[in-house]
LUMMIZA-617324 format. One record per residue (C-alpha): residue number from 0; chain; y, z, x. Coordinates in nm, 3 decimals. Layout:
N
+-----+--------+---------+---------+---------+
: num : chaine :       y :       z :       x :
+-----+--------+---------+---------+---------+
: NUM :      A :       Y :       Z :       X :
...
+-----+--------+---------+---------+---------+
END
This chain:
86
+-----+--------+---------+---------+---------+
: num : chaine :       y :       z :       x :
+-----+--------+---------+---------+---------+
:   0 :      A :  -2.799 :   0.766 :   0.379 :
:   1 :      A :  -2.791 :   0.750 :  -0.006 :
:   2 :      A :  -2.717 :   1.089 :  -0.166 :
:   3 :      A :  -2.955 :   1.127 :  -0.467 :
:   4 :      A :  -2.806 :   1.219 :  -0.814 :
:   5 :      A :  -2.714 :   1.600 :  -0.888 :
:   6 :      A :  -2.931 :   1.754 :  -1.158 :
:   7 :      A :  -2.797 :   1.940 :  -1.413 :
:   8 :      A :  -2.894 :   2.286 :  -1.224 :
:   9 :      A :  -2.713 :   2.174 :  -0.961 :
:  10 :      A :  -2.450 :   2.080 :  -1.157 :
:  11 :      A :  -2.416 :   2.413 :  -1.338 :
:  12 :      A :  -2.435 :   2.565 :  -0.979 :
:  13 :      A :  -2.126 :   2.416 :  -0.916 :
:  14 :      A :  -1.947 :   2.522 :  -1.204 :
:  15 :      A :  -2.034 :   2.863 :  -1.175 :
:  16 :      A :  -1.941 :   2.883 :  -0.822 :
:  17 :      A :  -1.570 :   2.689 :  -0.934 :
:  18 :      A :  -1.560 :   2.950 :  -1.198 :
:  19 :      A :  -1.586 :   3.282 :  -0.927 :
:  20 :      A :  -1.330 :   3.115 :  -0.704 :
:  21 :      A :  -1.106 :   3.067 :  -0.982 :
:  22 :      A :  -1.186 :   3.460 :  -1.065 :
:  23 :      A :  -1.117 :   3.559 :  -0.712 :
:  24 :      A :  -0.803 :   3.383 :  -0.659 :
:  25 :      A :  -0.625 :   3.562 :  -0.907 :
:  26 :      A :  -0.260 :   3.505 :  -0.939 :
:  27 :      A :  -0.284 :   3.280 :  -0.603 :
:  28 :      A :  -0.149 :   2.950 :  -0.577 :
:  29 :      A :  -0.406 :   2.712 :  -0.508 :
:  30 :      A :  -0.203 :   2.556 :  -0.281 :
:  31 :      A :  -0.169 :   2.903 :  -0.049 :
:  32 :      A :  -0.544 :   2.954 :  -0.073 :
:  33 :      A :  -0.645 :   2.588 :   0.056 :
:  34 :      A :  -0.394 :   2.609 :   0.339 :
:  35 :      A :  -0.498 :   2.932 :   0.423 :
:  36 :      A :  -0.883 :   2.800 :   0.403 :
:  37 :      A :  -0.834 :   2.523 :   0.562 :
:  38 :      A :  -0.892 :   2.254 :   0.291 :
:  39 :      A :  -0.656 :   2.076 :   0.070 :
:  40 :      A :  -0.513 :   2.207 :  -0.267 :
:  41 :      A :  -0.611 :   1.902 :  -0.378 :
:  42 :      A :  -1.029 :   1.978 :  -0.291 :
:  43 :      A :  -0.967 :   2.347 :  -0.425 :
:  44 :      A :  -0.903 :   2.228 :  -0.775 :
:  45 :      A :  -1.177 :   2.024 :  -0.769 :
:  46 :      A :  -1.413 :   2.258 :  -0.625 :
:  47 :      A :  -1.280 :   2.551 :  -0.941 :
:  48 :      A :  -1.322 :   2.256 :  -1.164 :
:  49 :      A :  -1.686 :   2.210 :  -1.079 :
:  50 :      A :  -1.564 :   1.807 :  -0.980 :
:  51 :      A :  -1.751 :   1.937 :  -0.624 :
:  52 :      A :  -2.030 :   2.105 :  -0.694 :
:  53 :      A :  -2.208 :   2.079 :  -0.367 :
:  54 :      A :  -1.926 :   2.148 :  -0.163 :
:  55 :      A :  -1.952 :   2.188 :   0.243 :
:  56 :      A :  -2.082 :   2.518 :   0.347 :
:  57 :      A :  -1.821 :   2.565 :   0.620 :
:  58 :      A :  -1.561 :   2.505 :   0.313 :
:  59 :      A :  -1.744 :   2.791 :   0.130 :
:  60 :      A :  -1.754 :   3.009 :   0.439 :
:  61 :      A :  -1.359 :   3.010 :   0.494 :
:  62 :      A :  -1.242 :   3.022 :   0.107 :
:  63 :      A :  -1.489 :   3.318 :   0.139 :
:  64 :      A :  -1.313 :   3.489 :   0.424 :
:  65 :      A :  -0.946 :   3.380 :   0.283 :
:  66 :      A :  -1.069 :   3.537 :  -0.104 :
:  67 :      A :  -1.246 :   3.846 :   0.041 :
:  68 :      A :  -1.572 :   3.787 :  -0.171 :
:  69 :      A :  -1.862 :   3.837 :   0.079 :
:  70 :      A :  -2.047 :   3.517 :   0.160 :
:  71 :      A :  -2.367 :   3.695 :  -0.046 :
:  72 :      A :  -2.231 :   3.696 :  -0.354 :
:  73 :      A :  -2.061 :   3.323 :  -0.386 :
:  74 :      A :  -2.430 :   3.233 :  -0.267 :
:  75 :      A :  -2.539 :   3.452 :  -0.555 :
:  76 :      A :  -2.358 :   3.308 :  -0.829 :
:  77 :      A :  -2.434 :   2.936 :  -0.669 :
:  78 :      A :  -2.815 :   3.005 :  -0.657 :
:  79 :      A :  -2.829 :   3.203 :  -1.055 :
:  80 :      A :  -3.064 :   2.960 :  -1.223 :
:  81 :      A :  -3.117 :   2.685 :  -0.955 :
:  82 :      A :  -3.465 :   2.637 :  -0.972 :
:  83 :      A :  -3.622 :   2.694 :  -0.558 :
:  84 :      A :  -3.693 :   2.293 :  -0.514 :
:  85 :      A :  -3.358 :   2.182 :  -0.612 :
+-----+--------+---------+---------+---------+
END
């Protein structure tokens, strides 16, 4: 299956999202927060430096749980400005 291109909303999306994890992290270690989320510190930084920014929900769902920012609001800040099509 060939993914198609991001657009630029989808793009932004991605950044913004990066951006709240960053914010929620706080004085953190990235590496503590992937462990703890299951991922790699490795696809945390990209994820914060909007490198992934369609990542998998499931990844969302557990950085989520780890950062205690409800589920509602990182879909909040992902969805600001994505037009309802994307």
């Amino acid at each position: 299956m060939i993914r198609p291109p991001l657009t630029p909303d989808l793009i932004a999306a991605g950044r913004r999202l990066g951006a709240a994890l960053r914010t929620a992290r706080g004085d953190r270690s990235q590496a503590e927060v992937a462990l703890a989320a299951g991922i790699s510190p490795e696809t945390l930084r990209k994820i914060e430096a909007g490198r992934v920014p369609t990542p998998a929900f499931g990844t969302i769902v557990n950085l989520s749980e780890v950062l205690g920012v409800p589920l509602a609001d990182l879909a909040d800040t992902w969805l600001t400005a994505v037009p309802v099509n994307s």
